[in-house]
N, C-alpha and C positions, 0 to 999 in steps of 0.2 A: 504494500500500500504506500502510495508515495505519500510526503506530508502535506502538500495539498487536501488530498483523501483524506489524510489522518486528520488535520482538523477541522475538514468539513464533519466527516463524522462524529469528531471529538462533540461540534458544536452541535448537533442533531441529540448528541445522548442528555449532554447537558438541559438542552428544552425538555427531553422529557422529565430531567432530574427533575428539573422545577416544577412541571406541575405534580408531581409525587410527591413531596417534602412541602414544608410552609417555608416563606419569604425569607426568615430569619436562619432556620436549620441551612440552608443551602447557603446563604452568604458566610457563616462562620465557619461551616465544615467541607462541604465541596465546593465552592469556587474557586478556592486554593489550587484545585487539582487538576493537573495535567497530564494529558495522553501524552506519552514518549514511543511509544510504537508498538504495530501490529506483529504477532508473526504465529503464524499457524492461526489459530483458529482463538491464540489470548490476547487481547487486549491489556498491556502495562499502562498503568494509571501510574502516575507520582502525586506524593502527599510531600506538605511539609514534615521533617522529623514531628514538630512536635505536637503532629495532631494525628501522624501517622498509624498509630496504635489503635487511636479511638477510631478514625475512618474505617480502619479493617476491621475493627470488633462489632461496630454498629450499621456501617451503612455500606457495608461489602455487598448484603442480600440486594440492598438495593439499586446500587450500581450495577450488579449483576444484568439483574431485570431490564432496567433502561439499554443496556448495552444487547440484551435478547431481542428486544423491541428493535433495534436499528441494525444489527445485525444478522440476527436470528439465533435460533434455538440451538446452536451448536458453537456458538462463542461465549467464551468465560472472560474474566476480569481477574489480573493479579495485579495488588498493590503494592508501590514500592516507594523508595525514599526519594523525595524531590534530591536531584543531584544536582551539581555545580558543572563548571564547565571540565572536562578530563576526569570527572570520577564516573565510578558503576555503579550505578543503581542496587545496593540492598535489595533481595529478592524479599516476600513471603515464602513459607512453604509450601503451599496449594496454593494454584490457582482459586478462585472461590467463584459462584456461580448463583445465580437466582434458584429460589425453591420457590417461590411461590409469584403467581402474577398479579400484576395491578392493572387492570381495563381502565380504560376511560371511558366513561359515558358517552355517548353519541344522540346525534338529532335523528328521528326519523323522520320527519319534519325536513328538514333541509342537509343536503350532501356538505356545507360551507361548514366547515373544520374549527371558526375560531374560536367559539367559544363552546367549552364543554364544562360538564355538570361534573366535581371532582368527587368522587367513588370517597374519601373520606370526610365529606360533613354530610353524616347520617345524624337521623334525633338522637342514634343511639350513643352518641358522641358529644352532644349538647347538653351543659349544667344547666339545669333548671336552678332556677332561683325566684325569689320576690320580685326582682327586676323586671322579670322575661315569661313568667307565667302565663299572661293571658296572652300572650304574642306564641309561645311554645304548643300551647294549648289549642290555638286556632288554626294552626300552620299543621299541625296534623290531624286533626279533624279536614281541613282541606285535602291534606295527601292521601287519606285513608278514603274519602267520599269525594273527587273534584265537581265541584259544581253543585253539590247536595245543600251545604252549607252557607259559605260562608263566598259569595262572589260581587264585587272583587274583594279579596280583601287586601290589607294597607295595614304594612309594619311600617313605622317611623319611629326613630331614635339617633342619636350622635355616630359617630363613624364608629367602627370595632365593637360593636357592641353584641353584632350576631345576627343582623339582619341577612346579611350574605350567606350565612350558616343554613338560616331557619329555608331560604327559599330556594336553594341546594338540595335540603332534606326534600323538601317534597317533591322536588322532582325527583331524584332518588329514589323514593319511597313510592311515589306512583309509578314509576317504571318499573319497578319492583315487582308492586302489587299486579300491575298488567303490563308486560312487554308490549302491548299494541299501542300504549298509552305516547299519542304522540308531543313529547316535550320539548317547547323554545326557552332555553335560559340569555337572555341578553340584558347587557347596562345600555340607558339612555344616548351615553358616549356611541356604540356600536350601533345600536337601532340610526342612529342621526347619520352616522357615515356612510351606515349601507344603503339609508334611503339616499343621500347626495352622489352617492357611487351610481346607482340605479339609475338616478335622472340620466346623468353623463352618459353613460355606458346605454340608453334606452330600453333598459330592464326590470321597470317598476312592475311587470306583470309577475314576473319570478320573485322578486320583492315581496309582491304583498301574499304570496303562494307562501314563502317562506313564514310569513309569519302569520295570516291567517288561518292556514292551515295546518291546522294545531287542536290538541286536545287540553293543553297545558300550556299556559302564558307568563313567565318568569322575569318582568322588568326590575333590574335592580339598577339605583341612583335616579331616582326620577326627576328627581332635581334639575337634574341637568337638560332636562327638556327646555327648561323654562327660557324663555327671548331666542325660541327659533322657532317661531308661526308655522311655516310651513312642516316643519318634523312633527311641532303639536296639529294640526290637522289632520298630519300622516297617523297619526298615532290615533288619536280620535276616533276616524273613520276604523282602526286596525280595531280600537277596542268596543265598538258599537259592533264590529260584524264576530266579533270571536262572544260575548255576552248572547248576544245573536243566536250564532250557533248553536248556544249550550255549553263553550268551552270554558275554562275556568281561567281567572286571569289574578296573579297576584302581584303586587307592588311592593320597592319597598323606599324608603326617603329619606333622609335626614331632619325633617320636620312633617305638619300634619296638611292633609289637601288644603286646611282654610288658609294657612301661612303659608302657603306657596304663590307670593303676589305676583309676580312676575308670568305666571301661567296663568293660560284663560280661561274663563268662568268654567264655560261649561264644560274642561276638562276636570277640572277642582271639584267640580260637584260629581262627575262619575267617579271619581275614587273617594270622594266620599262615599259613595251611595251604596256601600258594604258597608263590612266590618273594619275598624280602624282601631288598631292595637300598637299601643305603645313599648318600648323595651328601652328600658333607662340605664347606665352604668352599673356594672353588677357591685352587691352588697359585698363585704368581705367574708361572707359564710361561701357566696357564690366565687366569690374569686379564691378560695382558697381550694373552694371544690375543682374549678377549672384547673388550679394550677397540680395538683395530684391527677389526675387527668389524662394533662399532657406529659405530664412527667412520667407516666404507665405507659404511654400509648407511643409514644418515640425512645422507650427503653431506658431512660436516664437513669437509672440503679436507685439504689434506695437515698432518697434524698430524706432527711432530718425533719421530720413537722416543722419543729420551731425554724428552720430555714424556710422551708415555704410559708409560713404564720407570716415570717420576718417581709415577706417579697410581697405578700397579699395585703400585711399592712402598709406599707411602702408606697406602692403602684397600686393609685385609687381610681386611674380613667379606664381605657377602653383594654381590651380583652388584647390587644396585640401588643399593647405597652407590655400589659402581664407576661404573656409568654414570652416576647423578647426578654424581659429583665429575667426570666428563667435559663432559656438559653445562655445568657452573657456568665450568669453567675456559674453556673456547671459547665462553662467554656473555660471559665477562668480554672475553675478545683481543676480541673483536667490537665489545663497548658502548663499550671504551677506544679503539679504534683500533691498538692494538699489536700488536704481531707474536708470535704466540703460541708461545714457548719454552721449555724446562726451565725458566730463571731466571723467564717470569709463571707457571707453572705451582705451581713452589713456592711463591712469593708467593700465590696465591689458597688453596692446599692451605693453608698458615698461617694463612689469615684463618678459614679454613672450619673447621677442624679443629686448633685450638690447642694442645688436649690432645695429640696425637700428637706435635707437630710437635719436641719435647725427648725423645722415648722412646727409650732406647737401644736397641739392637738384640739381639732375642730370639736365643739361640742355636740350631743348628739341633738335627737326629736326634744326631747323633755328637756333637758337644759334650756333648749331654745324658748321653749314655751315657757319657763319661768323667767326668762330675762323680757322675753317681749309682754308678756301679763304685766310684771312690777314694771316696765318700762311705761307705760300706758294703763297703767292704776286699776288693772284688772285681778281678777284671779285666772288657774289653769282650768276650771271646771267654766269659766266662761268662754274661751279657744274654744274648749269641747261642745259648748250647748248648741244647740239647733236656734238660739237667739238671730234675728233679723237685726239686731238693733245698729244705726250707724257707728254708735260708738265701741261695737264690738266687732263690726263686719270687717272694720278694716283691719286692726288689729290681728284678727285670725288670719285674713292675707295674706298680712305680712310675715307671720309667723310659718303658715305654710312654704311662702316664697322662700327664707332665707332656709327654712327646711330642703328645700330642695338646692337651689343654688347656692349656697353655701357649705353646706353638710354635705349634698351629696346624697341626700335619701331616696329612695325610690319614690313615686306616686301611690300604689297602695300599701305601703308602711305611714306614710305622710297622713295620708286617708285615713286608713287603723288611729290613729294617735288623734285626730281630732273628730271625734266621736262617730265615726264608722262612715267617714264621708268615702265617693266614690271615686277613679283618679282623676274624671273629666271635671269635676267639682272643684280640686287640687291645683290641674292645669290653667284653669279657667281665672282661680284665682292670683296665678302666678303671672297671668297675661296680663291682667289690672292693677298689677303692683307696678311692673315694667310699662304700661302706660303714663300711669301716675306720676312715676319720681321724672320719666320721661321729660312733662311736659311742667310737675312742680319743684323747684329747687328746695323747698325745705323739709320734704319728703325725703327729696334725693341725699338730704344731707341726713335727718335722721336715724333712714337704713343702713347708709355708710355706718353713720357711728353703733347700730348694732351688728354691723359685721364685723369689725374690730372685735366687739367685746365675746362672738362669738369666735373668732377665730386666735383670740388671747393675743394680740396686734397693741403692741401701744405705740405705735407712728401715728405720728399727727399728719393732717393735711396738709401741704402746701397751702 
């Protein structure tokens, strides 16, 4: 094989690396790696020395596979030591070789390759939590029945949080359930290029085949629809004739159809016109669950609770912060040779994330609710009452809001705490806080100063 070949192939195996592995696993462990040559029927892979031990203990199987996949089922994979210039390559002693395969998903629906549905975000791979519950809960009620339920339905929440998970799963799980089941997973981005592709090329008929003709409709980033008319129209007409049909269409966005200004009415109102479930940053029951998880599920050896405790108290946003600060921390025990404990854990969390590492500790629901009651001459059993009155309504507000944007709480934990309200109740009230200080400044300055006190801040304003 000349090197030409060699690293055209090299880079064929590589793509498929990536979609096997997450974003993170592939940039700290195989991007390192380089194909030094073919000969007979093995492919030599080079590691750096010092990651060379773990490559071949954990992600040999894997490299195997991808390299089956591009070359077939009679080439193997041996790892060896990234060399310099004039030296030999350190052999392993076996070659080592895939046992087991990874498929990808495919459209039946459309023969167009680029975007496929990944074989591991199954439900059965998704922590449920407080967060994600009625978003986890609907998303499979939809994969288990499409169209029975719940259409369209409409997950929105902050980025990482699992929206791209949950609407994976169901496609997944409805191909599963019926191999006939015809499934389109595409983002807003891709929908908009293939329809602009289409125009040019004069193939908007194959176009809307591809995506009308479907029994399963998976838009994820909806967002990014918004201020290009003609792709919303495209889209419109796409989601009037798949409803139409009987086929099942699910969404998912970074906010709710009514906050999506920039998009036009009467698209905002078809994705309302289902179910709309929320998924907020997960709790630390849930992040700690996810991060044991992932730790099982990519082989990472027995990692210490109180090191994961330590990573899940740490890392309070989205689910890919999480798993990256896992990765980096069991990159580090590894590279170092050290025994990986709460005490390297924090150490690396320090390096990685500075800013955190002094931040005093946010209060939780109930804190809150007694600084904003004495703050506003109330009691906590008035937050809780089903009272109308002005001089409580707002209070509870506010209390809600900084519960949430402040803390970090979910919407029905928030809920629970002020006397069993529901999350739209929650959200609603969060939208009239950020109105308010919005347009009055001595609002804006009050809030400020109880977020300070909840966040234990004693900087002054400018």
């Amino acid at each position: 094989m000349s090197i030409l070949d060699l690293e055209t192939t090299w880079n064929r195996i590589r793509s498929d690396l990536r979609e096997t592995v997450s974003d993170s696993t592939f940039q700290i462990w195989l991007e390192p790696l380089k194909a030094s040559r073919f000969e007979g029927e093995v492919l030599f892979v080079e590691a750096p020395a010092a990651i060379r031990h773990w490559v071949e203990g954990k992600f040999a199987s894997v490299i195997g596979q991808a390299t089956e996949n591009i070359l077939g089922p009679a080439a193997s994979v041996q790892i060896t030591e990234l060399t310099t210039e004039g030296q030999q390559p350190s052999q392993t002693t076996q070659p080592s070789s895939s046992t087991s395969g990874l498929s990808n998903a495919c459209f039946p629906a459309s023969s167009d390759p680029t975007l496929k549905l990944d074989p591991k975000l199954t439900f059965d791979q998704f922590v449920i939590g407080e967060s994600n519950r009625l978003a986890h809960a609907a998303s499979l009620a939809v994969a288990e029945m499409p169209s029975h339920t719940y259409n369209p339905l409409f997950l929105y929440g902050p980025p990482g949080v699992g929206k791209t998970h949950l609407l994976q799963a169901i496609g997944n799980l409805a191909s599963e359930n019926d191999s006939g089941t015809r499934v389109r997973y595409t983002t807003a981005e891709d929908f908009t290029s293939r329809f602009v592709r289409s125009i040019r090329d004069g193939s908007t008929r194959e176009f809307k085949q591809d995506f009308r003709d479907v029994d399963l409709l998976l838009l994820d980033d909806a967002q990014f629809l918004s201020n290009k008319t003609k792709t919303e129209e495209e889209f419109f007409h796409t989601f009037n004739s798949l409803i139409a049909s009987g086929a099942q269409v699910v969404i998912s966005c970074d906010r709710t159809p009514g906050d999506l200004d920039a998009l036009e009415d009467r698209l905002r109102e078809r994705f309302g016109s289902g179910l709309v479930a929320n998924i907020e940053p997960p709790e630390i029951t849930t992040r700690l669950a996810i991060l044991s998880m992932r730790a099982k599920r990519d082989q990472l050896g027995d990692i210490p609770k109180d090191a994961l405790e330590a990573i899940a108290e740490r890392i309070r946003g989205n689910v890919r912060s999480l798993e990256g600060a896992l990765i980096r921390v069991v990159a580090y025990a590894s590279l170092t040779g050290g025994r990986l404990s709460k005490e390297t854990t924090t150490q690396v969390l320090d390096q990685l994330y500075p800013e955190a590492t002094n931040t005093p500790r946010r209060k939780g629901i109930s804190e809150i609710k007694t600084i904003v009651a004495s703050t506003y001459g109330l009691s906590e059993a008035d937050l809780e009452s089903k009272s109308r009155s002005a001089n409580i309504v707002w209070p509870r507000q506010v209390a809600m809001y900084l519960a949430r944007e402040v803390a970090g709480e979910p919407l029905p934990a928030i809920g629970r705490e002020f006397g069993g309200r529901n999350h739209s109740t929650v959200l609603n009230a969060c939208r009239r806080v950020k109105d308010r200080i919005a347009v009055t400044p001595e609002d804006a300055l009050a809030i400020k100063s109880l977020e300070r006190m909840i966040v234990g801040s004693t900087d002054r304003e400018d």
